[in-house]
N, C-alpha and C positions, 0 to 999 in steps of 0.2 A: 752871479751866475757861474763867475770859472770853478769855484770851489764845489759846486755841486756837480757840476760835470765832473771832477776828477775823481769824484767818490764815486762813478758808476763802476757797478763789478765788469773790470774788465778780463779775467780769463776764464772760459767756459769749455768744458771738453769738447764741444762741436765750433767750437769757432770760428768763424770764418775770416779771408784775410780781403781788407776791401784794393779795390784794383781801378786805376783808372785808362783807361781804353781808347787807342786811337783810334774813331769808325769810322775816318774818310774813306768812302768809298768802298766800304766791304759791306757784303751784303748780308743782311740781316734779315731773316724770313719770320713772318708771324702768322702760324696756321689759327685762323680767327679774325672777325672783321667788326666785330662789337668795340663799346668802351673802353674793356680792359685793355683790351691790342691796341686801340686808338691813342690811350693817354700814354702806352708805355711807346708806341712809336713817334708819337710827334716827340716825344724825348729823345728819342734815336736822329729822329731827322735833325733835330737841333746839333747833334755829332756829326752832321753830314754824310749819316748810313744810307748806304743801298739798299733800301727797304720794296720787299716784295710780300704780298698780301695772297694769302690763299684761303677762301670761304667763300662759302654759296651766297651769304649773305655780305654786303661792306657796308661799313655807314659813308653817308656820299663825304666826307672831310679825309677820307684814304684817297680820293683821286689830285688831293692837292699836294700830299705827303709821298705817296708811293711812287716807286719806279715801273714796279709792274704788279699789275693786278688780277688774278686769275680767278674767277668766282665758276668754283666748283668745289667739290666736295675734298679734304685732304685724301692722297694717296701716297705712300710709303717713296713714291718716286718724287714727291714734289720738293723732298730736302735732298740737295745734292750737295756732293762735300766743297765744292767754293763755297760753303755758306759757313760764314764767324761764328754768327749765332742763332739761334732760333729761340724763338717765345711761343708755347702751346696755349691759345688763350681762348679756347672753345668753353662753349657751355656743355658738352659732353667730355665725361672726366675718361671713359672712356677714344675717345679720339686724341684726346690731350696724353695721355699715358701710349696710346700707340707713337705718336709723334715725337712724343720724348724718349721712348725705347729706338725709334729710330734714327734720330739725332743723334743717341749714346753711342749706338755701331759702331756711327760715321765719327766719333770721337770730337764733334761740336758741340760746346757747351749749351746748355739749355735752359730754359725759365716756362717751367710750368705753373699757371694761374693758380690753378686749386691743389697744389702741392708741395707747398716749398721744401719736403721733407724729402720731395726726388729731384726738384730742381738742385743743376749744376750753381747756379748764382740765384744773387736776387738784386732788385735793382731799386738802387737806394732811393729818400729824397734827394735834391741836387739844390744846390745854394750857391751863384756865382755872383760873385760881387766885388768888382779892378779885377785884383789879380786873384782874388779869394776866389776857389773852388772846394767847396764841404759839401759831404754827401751823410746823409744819416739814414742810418740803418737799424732795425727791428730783427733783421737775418726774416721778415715774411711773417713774424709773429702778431705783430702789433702795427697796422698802418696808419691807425690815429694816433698814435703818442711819436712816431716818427713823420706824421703830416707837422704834429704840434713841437715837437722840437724845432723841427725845419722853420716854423714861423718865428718860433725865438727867437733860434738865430740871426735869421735873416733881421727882424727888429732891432739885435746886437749889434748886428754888421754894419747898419745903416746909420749908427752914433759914433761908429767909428770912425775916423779918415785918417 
């Protein structure tokens, strides 16, 4: 398996550089209260982020995750600059592009759902196993062959000691 991973093309003109994040306690806003908000913030709570939820709609599994929960519609006011990050994860691409033009302003990096092409990041698979932490990433292109990597791995990881 190492030798095929070292043949992937790794330099591409958009490259990105991956980063790892301390979220204790910064808050974290996710305008959207669906799945995609859902699976990308129980992964935020796993970092221990101050996660705050903003949609008319939540699924109820946000009131065990969230700090605060504001179900109403997003408004331009609801990202304010103590926010690390934001995630735009509406089913309107339009609200999601307002939310991410306003996060840009505020110069908070951003993760829009249906855009990886305006989002600031993207948020990889995570693979933590002792001391091992691997993340794998697609850069938003591809989230099944970076689910199916992540499985690999972790399979890899698990023969290891």
């Amino acid at each position: 398996m190492g030798d095929n991973l070292l043949r992937m093309h790794l330099v591409e003109a958009d490259m990105r550089y991956p980063l790892i994040f301390d979220l204790k306690n910064r808050k974290v806003i996710f305008i959207g209260g669906g799945k995609v908000a859902l699976r990308k913030a129980q992964a935020m709570k796993k970092a221990q982020a101050d996660i705050t939820v903003i949609s008319p709609d939540v699924l109820p599994e946000f009131h065990d995750i969230a700090s605060r929960i504001m179900t109403k519609s997003y408004e331009d006011t609801d990202i304010t600059p103590d926010a690390y990050l934001v995630f735009a994860c509406t089913d309107s691409k339009s609200v999601n592009r307002q939310a991410a033009d306003r996060a840009k302003k505020l110069k908070i990096p951003v993760n829009i759902a249906d855009d990886p092409e305006y989002s600031d990041f993207h948020t990889p698979s995570v693979i933590t196993h002792g001391d091992y932490t691997v993340s794998v990433s697609t850069d938003g292109k591809s989230p099944a062959a970076s689910k199916q990597l992540r499985k690999n791995l972790e399979d890899f990881l698990k023969t290891e000691r």
